[in-house]
GUVO-500890 format. One record per residue (C-alpha): residue number from 1; residue in three letters; x, y, z. Coordinates in nm, 3 decimals. Layout:
% residues N
@loti = NUM&zapa = Ala&X = X&Y = Y&Z = Z
...
***
This chain:
% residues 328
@loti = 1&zapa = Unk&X = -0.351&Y = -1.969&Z = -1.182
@loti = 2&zapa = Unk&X = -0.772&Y = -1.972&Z = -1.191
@loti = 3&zapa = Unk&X = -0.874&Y = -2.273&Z = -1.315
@loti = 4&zapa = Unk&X = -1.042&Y = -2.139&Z = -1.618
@loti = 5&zapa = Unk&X = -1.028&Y = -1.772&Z = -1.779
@loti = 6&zapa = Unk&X = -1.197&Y = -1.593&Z = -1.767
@loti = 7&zapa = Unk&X = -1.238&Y = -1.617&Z = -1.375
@loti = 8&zapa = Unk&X = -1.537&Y = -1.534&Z = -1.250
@loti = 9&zapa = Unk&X = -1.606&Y = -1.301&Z = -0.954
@loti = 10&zapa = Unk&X = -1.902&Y = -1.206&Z = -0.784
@loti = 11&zapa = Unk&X = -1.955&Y = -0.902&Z = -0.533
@loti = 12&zapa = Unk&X = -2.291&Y = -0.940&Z = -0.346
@loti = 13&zapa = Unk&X = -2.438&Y = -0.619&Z = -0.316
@loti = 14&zapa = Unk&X = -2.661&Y = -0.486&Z = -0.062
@loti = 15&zapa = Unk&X = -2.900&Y = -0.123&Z = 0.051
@loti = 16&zapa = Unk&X = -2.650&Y = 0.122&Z = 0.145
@loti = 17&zapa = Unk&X = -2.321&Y = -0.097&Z = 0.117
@loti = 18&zapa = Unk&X = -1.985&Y = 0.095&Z = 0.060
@loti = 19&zapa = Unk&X = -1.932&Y = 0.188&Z = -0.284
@loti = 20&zapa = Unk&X = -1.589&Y = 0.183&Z = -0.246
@loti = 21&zapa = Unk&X = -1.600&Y = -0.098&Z = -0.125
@loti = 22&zapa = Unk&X = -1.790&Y = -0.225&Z = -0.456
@loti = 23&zapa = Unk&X = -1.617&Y = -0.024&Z = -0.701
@loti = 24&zapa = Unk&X = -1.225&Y = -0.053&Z = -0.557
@loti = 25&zapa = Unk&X = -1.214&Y = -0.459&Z = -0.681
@loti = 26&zapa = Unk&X = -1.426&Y = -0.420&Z = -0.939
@loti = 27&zapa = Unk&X = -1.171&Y = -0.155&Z = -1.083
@loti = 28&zapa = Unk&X = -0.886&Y = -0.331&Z = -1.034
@loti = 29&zapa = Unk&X = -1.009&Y = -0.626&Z = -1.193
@loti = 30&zapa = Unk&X = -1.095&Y = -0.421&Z = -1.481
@loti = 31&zapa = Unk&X = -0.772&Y = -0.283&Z = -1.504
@loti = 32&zapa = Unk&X = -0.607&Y = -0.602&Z = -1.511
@loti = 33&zapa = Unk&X = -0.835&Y = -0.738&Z = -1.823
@loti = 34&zapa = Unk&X = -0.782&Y = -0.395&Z = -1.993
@loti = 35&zapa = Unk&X = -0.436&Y = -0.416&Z = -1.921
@loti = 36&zapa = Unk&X = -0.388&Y = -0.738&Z = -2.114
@loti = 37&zapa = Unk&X = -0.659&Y = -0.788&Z = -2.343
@loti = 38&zapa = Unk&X = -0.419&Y = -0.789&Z = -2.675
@loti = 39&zapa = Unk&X = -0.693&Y = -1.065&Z = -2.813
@loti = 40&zapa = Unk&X = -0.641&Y = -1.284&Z = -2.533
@loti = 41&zapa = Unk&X = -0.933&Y = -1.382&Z = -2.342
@loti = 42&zapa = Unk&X = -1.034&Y = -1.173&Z = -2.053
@loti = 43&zapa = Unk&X = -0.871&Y = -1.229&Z = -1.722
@loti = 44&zapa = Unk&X = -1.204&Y = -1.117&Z = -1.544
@loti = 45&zapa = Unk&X = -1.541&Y = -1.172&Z = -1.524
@loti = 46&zapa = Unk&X = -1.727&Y = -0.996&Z = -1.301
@loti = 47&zapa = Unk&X = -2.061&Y = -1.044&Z = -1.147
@loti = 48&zapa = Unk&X = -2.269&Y = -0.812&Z = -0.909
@loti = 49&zapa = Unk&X = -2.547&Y = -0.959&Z = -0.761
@loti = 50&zapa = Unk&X = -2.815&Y = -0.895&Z = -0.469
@loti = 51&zapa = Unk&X = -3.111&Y = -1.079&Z = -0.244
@loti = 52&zapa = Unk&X = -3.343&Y = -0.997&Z = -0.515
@loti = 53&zapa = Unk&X = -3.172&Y = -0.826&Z = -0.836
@loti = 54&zapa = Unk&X = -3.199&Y = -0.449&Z = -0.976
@loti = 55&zapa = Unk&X = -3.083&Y = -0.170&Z = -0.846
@loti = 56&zapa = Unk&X = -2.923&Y = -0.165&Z = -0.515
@loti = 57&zapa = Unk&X = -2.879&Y = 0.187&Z = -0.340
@loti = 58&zapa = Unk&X = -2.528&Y = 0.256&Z = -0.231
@loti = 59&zapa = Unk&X = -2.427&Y = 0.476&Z = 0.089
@loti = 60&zapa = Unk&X = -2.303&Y = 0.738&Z = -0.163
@loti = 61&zapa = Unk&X = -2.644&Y = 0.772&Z = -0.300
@loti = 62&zapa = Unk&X = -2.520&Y = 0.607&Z = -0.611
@loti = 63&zapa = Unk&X = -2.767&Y = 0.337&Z = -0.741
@loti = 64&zapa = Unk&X = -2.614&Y = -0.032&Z = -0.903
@loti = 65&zapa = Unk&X = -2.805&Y = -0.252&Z = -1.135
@loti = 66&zapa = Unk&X = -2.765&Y = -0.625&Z = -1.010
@loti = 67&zapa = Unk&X = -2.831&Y = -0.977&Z = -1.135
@loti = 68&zapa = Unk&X = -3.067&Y = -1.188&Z = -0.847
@loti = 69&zapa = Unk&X = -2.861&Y = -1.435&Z = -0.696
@loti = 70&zapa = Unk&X = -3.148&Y = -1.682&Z = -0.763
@loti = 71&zapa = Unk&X = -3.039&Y = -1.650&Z = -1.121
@loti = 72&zapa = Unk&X = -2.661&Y = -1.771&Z = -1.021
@loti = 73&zapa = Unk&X = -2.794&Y = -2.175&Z = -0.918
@loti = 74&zapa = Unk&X = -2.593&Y = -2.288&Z = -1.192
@loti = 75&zapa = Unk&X = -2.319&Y = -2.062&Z = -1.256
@loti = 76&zapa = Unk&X = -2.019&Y = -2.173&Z = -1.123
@loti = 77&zapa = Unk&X = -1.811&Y = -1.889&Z = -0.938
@loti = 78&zapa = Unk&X = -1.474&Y = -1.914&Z = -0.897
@loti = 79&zapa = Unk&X = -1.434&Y = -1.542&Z = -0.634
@loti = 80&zapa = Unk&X = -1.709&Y = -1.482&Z = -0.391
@loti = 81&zapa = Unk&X = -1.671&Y = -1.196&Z = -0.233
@loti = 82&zapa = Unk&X = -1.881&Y = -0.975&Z = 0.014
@loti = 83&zapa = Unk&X = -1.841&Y = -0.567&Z = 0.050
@loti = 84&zapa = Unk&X = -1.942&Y = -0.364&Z = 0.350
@loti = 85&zapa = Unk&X = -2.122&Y = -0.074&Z = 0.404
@loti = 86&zapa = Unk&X = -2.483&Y = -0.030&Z = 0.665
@loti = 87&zapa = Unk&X = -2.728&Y = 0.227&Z = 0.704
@loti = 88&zapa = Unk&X = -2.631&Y = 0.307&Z = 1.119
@loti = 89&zapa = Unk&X = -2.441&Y = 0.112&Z = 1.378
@loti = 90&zapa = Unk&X = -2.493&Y = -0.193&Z = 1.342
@loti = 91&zapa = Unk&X = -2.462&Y = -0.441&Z = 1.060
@loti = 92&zapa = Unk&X = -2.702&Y = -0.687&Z = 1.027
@loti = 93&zapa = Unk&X = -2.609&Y = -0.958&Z = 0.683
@loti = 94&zapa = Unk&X = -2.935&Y = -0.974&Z = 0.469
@loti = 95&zapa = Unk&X = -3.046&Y = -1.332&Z = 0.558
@loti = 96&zapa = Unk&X = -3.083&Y = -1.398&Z = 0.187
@loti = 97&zapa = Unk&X = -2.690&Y = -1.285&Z = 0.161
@loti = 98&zapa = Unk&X = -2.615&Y = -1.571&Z = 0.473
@loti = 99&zapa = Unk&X = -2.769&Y = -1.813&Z = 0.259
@loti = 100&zapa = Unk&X = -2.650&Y = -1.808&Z = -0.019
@loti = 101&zapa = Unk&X = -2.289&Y = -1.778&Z = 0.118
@loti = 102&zapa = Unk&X = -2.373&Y = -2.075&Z = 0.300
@loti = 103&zapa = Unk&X = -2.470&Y = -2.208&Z = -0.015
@loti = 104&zapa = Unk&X = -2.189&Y = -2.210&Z = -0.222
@loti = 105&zapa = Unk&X = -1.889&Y = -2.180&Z = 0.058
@loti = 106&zapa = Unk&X = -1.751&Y = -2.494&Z = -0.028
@loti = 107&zapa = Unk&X = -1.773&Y = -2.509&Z = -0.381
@loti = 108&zapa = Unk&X = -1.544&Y = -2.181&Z = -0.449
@loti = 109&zapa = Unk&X = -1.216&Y = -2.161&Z = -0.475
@loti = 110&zapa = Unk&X = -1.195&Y = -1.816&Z = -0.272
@loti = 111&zapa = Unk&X = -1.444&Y = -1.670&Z = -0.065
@loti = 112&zapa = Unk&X = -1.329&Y = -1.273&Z = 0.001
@loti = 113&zapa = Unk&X = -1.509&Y = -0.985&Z = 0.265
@loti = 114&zapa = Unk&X = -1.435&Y = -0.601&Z = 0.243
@loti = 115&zapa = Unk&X = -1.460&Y = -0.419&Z = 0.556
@loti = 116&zapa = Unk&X = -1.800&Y = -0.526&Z = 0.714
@loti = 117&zapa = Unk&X = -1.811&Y = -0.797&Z = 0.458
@loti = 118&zapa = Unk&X = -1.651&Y = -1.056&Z = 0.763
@loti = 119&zapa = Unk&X = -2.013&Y = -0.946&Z = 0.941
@loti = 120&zapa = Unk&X = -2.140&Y = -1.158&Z = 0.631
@loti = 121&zapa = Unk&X = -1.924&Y = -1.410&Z = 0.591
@loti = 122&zapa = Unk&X = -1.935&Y = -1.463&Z = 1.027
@loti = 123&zapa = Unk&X = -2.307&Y = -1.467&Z = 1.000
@loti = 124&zapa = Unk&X = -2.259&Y = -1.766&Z = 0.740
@loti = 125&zapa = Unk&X = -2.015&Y = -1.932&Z = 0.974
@loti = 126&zapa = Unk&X = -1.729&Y = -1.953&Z = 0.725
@loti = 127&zapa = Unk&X = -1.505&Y = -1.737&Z = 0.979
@loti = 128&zapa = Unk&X = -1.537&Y = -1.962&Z = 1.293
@loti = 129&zapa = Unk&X = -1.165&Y = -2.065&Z = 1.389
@loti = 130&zapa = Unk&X = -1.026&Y = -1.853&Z = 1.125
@loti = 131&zapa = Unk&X = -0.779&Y = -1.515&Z = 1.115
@loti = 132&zapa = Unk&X = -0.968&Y = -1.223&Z = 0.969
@loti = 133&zapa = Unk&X = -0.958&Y = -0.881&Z = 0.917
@loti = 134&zapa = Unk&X = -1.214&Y = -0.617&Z = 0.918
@loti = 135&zapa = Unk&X = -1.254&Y = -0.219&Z = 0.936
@loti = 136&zapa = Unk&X = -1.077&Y = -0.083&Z = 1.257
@loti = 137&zapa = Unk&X = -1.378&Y = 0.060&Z = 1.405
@loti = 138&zapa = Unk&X = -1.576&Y = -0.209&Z = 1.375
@loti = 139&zapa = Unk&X = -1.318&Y = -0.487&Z = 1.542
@loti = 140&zapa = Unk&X = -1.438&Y = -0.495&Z = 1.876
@loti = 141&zapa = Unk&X = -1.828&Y = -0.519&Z = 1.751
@loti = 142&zapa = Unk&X = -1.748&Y = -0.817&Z = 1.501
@loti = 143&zapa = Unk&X = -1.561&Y = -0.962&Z = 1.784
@loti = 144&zapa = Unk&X = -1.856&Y = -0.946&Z = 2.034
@loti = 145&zapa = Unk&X = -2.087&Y = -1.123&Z = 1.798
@loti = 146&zapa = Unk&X = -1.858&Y = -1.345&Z = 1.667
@loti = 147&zapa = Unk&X = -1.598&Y = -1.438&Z = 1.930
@loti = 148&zapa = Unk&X = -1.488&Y = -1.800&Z = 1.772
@loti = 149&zapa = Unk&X = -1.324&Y = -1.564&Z = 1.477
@loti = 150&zapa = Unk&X = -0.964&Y = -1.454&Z = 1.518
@loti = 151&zapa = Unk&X = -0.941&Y = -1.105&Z = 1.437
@loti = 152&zapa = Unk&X = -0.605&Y = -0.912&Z = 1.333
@loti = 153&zapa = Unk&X = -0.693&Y = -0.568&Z = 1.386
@loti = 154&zapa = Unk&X = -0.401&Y = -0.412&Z = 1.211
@loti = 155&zapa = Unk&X = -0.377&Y = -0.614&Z = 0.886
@loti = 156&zapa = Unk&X = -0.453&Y = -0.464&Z = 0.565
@loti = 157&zapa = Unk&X = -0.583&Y = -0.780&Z = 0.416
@loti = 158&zapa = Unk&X = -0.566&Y = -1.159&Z = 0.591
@loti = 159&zapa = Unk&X = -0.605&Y = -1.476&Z = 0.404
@loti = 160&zapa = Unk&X = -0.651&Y = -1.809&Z = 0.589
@loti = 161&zapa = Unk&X = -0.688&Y = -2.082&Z = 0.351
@loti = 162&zapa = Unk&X = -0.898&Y = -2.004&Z = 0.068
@loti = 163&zapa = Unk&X = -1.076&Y = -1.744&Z = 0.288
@loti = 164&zapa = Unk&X = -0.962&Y = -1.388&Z = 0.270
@loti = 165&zapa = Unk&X = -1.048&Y = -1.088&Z = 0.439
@loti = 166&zapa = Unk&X = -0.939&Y = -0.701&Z = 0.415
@loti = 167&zapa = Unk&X = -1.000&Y = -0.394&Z = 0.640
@loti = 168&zapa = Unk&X = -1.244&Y = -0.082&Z = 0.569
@loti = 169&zapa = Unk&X = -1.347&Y = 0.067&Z = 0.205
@loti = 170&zapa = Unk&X = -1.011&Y = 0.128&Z = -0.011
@loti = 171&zapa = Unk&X = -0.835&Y = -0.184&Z = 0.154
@loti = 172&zapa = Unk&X = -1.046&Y = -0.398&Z = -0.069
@loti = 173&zapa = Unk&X = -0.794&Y = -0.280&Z = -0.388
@loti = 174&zapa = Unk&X = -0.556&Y = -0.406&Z = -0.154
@loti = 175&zapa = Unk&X = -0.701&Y = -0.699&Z = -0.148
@loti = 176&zapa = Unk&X = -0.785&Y = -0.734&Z = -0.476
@loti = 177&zapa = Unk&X = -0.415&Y = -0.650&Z = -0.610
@loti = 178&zapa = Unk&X = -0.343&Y = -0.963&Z = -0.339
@loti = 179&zapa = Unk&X = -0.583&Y = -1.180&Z = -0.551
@loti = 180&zapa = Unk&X = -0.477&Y = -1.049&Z = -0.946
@loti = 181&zapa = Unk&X = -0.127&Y = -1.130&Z = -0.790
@loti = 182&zapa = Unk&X = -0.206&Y = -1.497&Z = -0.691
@loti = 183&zapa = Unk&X = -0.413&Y = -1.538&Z = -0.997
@loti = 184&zapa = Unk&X = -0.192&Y = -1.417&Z = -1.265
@loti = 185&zapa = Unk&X = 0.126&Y = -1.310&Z = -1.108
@loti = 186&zapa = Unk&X = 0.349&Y = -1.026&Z = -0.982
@loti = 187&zapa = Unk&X = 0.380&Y = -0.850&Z = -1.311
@loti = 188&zapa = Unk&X = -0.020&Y = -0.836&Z = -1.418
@loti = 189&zapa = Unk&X = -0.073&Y = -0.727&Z = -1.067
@loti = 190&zapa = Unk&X = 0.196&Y = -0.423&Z = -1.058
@loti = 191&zapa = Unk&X = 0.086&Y = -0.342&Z = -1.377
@loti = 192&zapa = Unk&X = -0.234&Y = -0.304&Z = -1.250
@loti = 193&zapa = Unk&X = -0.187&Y = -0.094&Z = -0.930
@loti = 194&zapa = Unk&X = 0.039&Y = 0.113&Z = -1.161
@loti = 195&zapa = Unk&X = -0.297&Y = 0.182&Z = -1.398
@loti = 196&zapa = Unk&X = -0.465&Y = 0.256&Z = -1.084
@loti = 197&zapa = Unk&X = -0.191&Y = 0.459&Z = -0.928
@loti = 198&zapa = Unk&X = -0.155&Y = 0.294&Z = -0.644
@loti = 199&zapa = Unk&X = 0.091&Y = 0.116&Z = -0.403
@loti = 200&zapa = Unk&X = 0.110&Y = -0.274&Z = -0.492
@loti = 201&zapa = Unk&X = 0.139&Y = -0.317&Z = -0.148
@loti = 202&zapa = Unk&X = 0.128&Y = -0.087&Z = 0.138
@loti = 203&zapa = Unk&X = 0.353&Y = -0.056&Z = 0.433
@loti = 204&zapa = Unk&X = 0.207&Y = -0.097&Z = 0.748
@loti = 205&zapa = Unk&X = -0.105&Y = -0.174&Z = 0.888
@loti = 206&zapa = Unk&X = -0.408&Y = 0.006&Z = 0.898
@loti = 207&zapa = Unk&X = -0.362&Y = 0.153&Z = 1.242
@loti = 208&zapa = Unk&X = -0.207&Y = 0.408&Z = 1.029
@loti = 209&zapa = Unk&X = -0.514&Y = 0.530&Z = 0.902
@loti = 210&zapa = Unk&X = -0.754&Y = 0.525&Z = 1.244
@loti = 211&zapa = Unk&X = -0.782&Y = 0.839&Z = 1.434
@loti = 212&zapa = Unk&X = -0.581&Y = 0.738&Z = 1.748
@loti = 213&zapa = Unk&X = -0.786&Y = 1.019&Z = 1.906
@loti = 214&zapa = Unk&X = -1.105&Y = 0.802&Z = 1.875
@loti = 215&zapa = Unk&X = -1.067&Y = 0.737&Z = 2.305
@loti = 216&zapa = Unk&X = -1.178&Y = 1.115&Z = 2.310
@loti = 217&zapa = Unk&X = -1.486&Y = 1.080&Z = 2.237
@loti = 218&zapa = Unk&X = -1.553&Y = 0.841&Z = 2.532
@loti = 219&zapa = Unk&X = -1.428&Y = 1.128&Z = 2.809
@loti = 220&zapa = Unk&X = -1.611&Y = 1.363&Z = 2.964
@loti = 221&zapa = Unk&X = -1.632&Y = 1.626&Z = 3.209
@loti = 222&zapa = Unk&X = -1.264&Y = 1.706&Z = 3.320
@loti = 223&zapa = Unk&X = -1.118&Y = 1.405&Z = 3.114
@loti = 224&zapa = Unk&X = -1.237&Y = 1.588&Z = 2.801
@loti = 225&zapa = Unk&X = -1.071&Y = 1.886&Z = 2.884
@loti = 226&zapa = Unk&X = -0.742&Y = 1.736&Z = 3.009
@loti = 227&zapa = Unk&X = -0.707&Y = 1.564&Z = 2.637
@loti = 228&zapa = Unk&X = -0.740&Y = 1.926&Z = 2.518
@loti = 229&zapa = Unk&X = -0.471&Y = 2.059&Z = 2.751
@loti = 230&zapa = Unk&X = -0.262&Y = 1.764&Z = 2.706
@loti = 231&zapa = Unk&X = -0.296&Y = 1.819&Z = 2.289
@loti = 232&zapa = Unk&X = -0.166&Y = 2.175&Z = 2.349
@loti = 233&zapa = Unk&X = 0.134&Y = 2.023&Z = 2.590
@loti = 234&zapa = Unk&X = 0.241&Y = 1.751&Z = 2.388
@loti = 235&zapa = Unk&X = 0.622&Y = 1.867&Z = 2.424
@loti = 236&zapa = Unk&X = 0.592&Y = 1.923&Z = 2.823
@loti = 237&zapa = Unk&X = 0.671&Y = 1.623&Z = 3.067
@loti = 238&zapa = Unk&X = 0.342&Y = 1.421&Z = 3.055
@loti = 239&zapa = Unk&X = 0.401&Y = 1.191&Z = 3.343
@loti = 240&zapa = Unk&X = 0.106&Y = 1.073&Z = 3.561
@loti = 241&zapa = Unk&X = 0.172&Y = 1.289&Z = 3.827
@loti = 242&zapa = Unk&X = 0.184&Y = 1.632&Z = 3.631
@loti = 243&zapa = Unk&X = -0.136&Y = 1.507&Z = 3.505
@loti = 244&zapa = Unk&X = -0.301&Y = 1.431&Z = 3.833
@loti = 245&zapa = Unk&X = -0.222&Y = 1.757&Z = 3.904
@loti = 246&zapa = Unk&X = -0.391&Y = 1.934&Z = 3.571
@loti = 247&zapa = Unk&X = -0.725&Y = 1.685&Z = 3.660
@loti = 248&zapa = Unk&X = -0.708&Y = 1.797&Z = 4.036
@loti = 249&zapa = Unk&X = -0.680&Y = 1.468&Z = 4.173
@loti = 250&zapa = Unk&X = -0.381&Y = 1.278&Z = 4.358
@loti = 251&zapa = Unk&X = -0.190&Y = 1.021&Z = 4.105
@loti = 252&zapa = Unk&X = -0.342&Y = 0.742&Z = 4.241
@loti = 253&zapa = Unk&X = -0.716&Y = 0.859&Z = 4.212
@loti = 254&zapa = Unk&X = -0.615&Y = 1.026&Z = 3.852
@loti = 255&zapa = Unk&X = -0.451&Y = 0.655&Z = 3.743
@loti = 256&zapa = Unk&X = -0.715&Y = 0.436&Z = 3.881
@loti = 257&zapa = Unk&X = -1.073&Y = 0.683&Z = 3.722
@loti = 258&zapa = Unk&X = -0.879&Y = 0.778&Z = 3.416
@loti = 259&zapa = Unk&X = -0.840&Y = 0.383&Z = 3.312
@loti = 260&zapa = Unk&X = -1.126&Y = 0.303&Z = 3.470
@loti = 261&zapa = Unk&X = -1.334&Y = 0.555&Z = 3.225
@loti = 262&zapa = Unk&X = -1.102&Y = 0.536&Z = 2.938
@loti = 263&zapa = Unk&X = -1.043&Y = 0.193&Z = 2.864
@loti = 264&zapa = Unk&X = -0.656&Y = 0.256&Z = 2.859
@loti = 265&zapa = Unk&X = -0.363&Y = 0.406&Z = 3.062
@loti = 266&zapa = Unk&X = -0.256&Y = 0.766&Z = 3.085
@loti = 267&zapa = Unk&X = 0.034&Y = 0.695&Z = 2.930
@loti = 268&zapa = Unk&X = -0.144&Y = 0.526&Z = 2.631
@loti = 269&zapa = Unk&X = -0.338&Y = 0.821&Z = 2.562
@loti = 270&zapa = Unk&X = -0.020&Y = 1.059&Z = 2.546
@loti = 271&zapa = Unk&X = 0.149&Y = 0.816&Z = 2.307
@loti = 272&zapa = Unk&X = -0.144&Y = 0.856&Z = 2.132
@loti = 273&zapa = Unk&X = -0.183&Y = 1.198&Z = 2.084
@loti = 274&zapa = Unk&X = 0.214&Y = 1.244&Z = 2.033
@loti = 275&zapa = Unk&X = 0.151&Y = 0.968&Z = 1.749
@loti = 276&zapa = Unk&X = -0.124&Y = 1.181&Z = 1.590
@loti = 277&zapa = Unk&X = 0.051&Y = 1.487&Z = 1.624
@loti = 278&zapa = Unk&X = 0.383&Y = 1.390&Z = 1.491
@loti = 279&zapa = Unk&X = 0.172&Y = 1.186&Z = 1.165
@loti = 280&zapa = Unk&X = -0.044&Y = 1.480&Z = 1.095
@loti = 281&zapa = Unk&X = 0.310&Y = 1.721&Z = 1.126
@loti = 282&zapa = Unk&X = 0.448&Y = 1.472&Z = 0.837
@loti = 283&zapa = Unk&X = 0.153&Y = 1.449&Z = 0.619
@loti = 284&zapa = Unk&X = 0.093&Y = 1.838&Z = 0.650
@loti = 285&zapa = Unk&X = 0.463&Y = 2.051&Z = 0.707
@loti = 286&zapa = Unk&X = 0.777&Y = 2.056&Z = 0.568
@loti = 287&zapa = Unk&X = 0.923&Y = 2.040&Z = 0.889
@loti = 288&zapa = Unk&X = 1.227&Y = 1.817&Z = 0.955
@loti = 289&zapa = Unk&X = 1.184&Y = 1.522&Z = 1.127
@loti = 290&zapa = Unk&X = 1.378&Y = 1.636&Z = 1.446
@loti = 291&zapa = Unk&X = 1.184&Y = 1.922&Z = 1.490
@loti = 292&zapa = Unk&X = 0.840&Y = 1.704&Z = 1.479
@loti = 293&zapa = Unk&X = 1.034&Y = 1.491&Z = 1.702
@loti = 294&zapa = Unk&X = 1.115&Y = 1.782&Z = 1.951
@loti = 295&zapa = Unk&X = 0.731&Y = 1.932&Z = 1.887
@loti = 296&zapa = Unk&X = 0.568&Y = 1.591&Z = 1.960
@loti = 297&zapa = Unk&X = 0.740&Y = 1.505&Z = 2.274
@loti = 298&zapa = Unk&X = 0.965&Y = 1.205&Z = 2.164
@loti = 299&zapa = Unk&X = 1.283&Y = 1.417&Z = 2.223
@loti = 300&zapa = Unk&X = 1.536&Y = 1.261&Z = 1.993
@loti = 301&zapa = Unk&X = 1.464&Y = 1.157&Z = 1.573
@loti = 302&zapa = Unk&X = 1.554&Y = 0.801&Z = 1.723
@loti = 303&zapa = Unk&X = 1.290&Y = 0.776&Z = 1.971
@loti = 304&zapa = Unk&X = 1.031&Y = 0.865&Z = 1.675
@loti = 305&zapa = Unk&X = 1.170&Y = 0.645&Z = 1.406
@loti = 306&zapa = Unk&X = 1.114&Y = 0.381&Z = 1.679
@loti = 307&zapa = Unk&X = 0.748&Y = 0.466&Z = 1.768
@loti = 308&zapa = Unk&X = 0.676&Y = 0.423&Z = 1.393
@loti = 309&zapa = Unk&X = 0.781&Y = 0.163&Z = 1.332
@loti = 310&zapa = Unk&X = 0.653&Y = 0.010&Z = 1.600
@loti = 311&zapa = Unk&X = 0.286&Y = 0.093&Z = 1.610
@loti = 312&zapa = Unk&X = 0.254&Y = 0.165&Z = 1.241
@loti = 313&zapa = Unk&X = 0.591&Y = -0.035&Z = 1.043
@loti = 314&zapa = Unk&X = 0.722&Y = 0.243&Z = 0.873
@loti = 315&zapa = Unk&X = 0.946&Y = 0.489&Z = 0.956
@loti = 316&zapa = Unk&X = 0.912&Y = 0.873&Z = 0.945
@loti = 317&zapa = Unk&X = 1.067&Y = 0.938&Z = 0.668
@loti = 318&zapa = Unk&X = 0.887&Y = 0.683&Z = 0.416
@loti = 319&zapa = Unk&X = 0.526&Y = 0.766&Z = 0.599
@loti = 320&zapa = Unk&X = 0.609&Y = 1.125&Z = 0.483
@loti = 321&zapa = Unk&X = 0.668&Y = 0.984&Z = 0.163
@loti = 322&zapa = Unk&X = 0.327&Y = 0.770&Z = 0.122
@loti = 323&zapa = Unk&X = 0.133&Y = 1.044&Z = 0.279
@loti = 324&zapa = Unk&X = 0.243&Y = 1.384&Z = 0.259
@loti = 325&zapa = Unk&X = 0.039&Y = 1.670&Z = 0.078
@loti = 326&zapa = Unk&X = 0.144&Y = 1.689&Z = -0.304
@loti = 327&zapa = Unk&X = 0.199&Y = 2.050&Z = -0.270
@loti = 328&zapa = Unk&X = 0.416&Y = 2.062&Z = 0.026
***
């Protein structure tokens, strides 16, 4: 339990954050207060503040009205916690932002990062040594810049001590749920996700949402038009050496450029694309799973059921459940 109710949160907003990434927690917590107001005191609340106060432009074009963070010296905060969201490709913490994490680190009881939100938190050096979790596409760049932080690039959410962390933009209701749940229990928390109608807790990791394709966009010349013959062969032998042949080169040659460019193994890339495939096949037909199977390469229903749950913790059947169209 919080230490007092209500328990006060504050999001530190920022020029073109996320506003998912803003509005997901905020929503839950509101939920959960709604949820169980009955003329008890409020279970939440919430705080957004900026560098300077008054509106803060969202990505989404979407303006919020915040409180300066100069006017928070002497309120005591019980959840800090930074969203995500830039302008371009790189995200740079507002120095102001670093500061005043810095600031008051140690005298909260949690301190919380959506998405790019662990850029924040890194800058402010409350990540050093720690697990942490942040947007898939942006693992690799937080890891550059930051390469004392452990980063699980799978996890939905990570908590290390009192710090916790979540992936990209609707993760952060995951997260949130996490924190309702730790705050107030299992029921206020289930109740809550079931207001919001979503899962309490999702299965799997968030590889399950990245575009495995992403490596495509790195090839070029015959590499970019091997992915689109392999995409349109997916239930053909893929083996090195019948791809050699499609790229014109000897298996060696093919093995040693195509890793060398790509970052990754043939192989990797057809498991891959026969991941893709047989997800978007699930989320999109009524097929049965053994025909997917068949049309995706893996053969037998077994061999898919054990690529899922593998790479993404589920199986077939109950990612078809989570995912599939309503209408299908």
């Amino acid at each position: 339990m919080p230490p007092d109710r209500p328990c006060r949160i504050v999001l530190l907003a920022h020029e073109q954050m996320n506003l998912l990434d803003l509005s997901g927690p905020l929503q839950a917590f509101a939920s959960a207060a709604r949820r169980h107001s009955d003329g008890a005191p409020p279970l939440y609340e919430t705080i957004i503040a900026s560098a300077h106060g008054g509106l803060v432009t969202t990505s989404a074009g979407l303006a919020i009205m915040t409180t300066s963070i100069a006017d928070l010296a002497d309120t005591p905060i019980d959840t800090l916690i930074a969203p995500g969201g830039c302008a371009g490709d790189e995200y740079d913490a507002p120095p102001e932002l670093v500061a005043f994490v810095q600031a008051r680190a140690a005298s909260v009881r949690r301190l919380c990062s959506v998405c790019t939100g662990a850029f924040l938190l890194a800058a402010a050096g409350q990540l050093d040594g720690r697990r942490a979790a942040t947007h898939w596409e942006w693992v690799e760049r937080l890891r550059g810049r930051h390469p004392a932080v452990a980063i699980d690039a799978d996890k939905i959410y990570v908590r290390d001590g009192h710090v916790w962390t979540s992936a990209g933009v609707s993760a952060g209701i995951d997260l949130a749920l996490a924190l309702i749940n730790e705050d107030y229990g299992h029921r206020v928390a289930i109740e809550t996700a079931r207001q919001m109608v979503v899962f309490m807790k999702r299965s799997g990791g968030q590889s399950q949402f990245s575009v495995p394709l992403a490596a495509q966009a790195r090839a070029s010349g015959g590499f970019a038009d091997l992915h689109a013959w392999i995409a349109m062969n997916l239930h053909e032998d893929l083996r090195v050496e019948r791809l050699a042949e499609q790229a014109g080169m000897s298996p060696r040659t093919f093995a040693r450029a195509y890793t060398s460019q790509m970052g990754c193994t043939p192989a990797r890339t057809v498991e891959q694309m026969r991941l893709e495939a047989a997800r978007r096949a699930l989320e999109e037909s009524s097929l049965p799973v053994k025909t997917i199977a068949a049309q995706a390469g893996y053969g037998e229903e077994q061999n898919l059921r054990r690529v899922f749950l593998r790479q993404l913790g589920v199986t077939p059947g109950d990612y078809r459940k989570r995912f599939a169209a309503a209408d299908q």
